[in-house]
C-alpha positions in Angstrom: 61.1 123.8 151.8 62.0 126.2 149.0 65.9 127.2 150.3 65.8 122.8 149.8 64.9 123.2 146.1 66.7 125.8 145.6 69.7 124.0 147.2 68.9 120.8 145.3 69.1 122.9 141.6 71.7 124.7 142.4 73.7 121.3 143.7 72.2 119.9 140.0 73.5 122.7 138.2 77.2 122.1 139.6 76.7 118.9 139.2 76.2 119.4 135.5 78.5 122.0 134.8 81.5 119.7 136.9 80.7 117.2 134.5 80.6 119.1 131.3 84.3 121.0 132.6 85.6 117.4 132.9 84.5 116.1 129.8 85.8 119.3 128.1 89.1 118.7 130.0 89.3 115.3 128.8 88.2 116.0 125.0 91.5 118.8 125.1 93.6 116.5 126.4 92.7 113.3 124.1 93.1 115.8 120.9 96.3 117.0 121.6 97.8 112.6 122.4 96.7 112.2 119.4 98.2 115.3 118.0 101.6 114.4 120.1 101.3 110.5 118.6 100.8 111.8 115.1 104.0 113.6 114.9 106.0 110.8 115.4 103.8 108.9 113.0 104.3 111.2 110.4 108.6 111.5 111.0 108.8 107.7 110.7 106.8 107.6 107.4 109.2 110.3 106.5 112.1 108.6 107.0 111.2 105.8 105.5 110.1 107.5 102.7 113.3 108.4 102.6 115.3 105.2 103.0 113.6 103.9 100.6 114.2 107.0 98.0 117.7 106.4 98.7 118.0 102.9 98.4 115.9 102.9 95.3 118.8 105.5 94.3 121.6 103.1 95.0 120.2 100.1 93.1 120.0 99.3 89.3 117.3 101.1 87.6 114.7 98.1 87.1 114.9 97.2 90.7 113.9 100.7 91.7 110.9 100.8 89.3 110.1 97.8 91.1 110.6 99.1 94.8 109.3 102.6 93.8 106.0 101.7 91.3 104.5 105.1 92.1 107.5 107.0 91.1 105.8 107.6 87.2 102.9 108.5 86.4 102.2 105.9 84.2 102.5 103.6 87.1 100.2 105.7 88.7 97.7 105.7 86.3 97.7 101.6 86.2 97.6 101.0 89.8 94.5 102.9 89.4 92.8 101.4 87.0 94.0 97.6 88.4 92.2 99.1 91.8 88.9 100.4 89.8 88.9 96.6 88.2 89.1 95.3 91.6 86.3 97.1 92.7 84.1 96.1 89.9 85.0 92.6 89.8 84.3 92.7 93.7 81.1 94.2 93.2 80.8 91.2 90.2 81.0 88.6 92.5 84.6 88.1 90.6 82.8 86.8 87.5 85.0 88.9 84.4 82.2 87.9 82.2 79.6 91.1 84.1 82.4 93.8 83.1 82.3 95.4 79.7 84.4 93.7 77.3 86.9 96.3 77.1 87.7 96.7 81.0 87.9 93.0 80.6 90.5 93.5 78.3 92.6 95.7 80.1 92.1 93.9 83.4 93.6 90.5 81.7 96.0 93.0 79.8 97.2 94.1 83.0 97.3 90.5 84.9 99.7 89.2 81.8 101.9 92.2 82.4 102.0 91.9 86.0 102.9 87.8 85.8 105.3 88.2 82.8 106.7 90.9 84.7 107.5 88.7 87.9 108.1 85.7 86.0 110.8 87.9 83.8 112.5 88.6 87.0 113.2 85.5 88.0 116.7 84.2 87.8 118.0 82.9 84.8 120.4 79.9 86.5 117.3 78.1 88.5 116.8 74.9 88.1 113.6 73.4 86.4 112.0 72.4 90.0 113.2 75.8 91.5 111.7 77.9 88.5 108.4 75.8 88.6 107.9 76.1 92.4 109.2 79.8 91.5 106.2 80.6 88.5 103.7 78.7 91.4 104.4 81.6 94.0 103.9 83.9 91.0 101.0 82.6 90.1 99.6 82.6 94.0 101.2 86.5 94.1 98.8 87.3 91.0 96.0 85.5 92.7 96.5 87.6 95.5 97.2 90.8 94.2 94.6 90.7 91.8 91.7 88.8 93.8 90.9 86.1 91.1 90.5 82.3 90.9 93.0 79.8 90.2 90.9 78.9 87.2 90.7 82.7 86.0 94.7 83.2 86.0 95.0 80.1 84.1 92.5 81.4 81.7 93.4 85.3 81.4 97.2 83.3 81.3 96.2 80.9 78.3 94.9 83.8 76.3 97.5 85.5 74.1 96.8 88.6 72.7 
């Protein structure tokens, strides 16, 4: 009866320490796919990178501020602040009326910019229907980008300062 318990515990113990070897095995062998998978990952973003670096290089000097935004710091810096303003009119419910007056500020001070931005680089030879539908996508880019209400552009938009 004992040389069965004995058996039994020591069948357990394999048991156990089978399992814990395979799951060990398996743990190895999922970390290094995903090391293998993130190399390739990494190239391609590289390269991209890259491409896009030397395109940027190749074009005119406003279109590569456009395709590169993050290449100054001041760019940076706004992005930044747009994506903090974001965040608090998120957490606002999107009411501009909960943040403090001068965040409010910059945040329309930053929508203008944006939309006279895009609306400055539209063509100059486009016909009055093809700039208005052109100024509507502008408008829904801004929307979009920004995370604010049809009524809200037009407001920030109306306001001149």
């Amino acid at each position: 009866m004992r040389t069965v318990k004995y058996l039994v515990i020591v069948v357990l113990v394999l048991v156990l320490v089978g399992v814990a070897y395979v799951r060990a095995v398996y743990s190895r062998q999922e970390r290094q796919r995903l090391k293998v998978g993130m190399v390739p990952a990494t190239e391609v973003d590289r390269m991209a990178d890259s491409l896009r670096r030397f395109y940027a290089d190749s074009i005119g000097s406003a279109a590569a501020a456009a395709l590169l935004p993050s290449v100054t710091a001041e760019s940076d810096s706004l992005r930044a602040e747009i994506s903090h303003l974001k965040a608090k009119l998120t957490a606002a419910n999107g009411r501009i009326d909960e943040i403090t007056d001068s965040a409010a500020r910059r945040f329309e001070k930053a929508v203008r910019a944006f939309y006279n931005q895009e609306v400055a680089a539209l063509p100059a030879d486009l016909s009055s229907y093809e700039r208005t539908v052109s100024i509507k996508e502008v408008k829904a880019k801004a929307m979009k980008y920004f995370g604010v209400s049809a009524e809200a552009l037009n407001r920030i938009l109306s306001r001149k300062k």
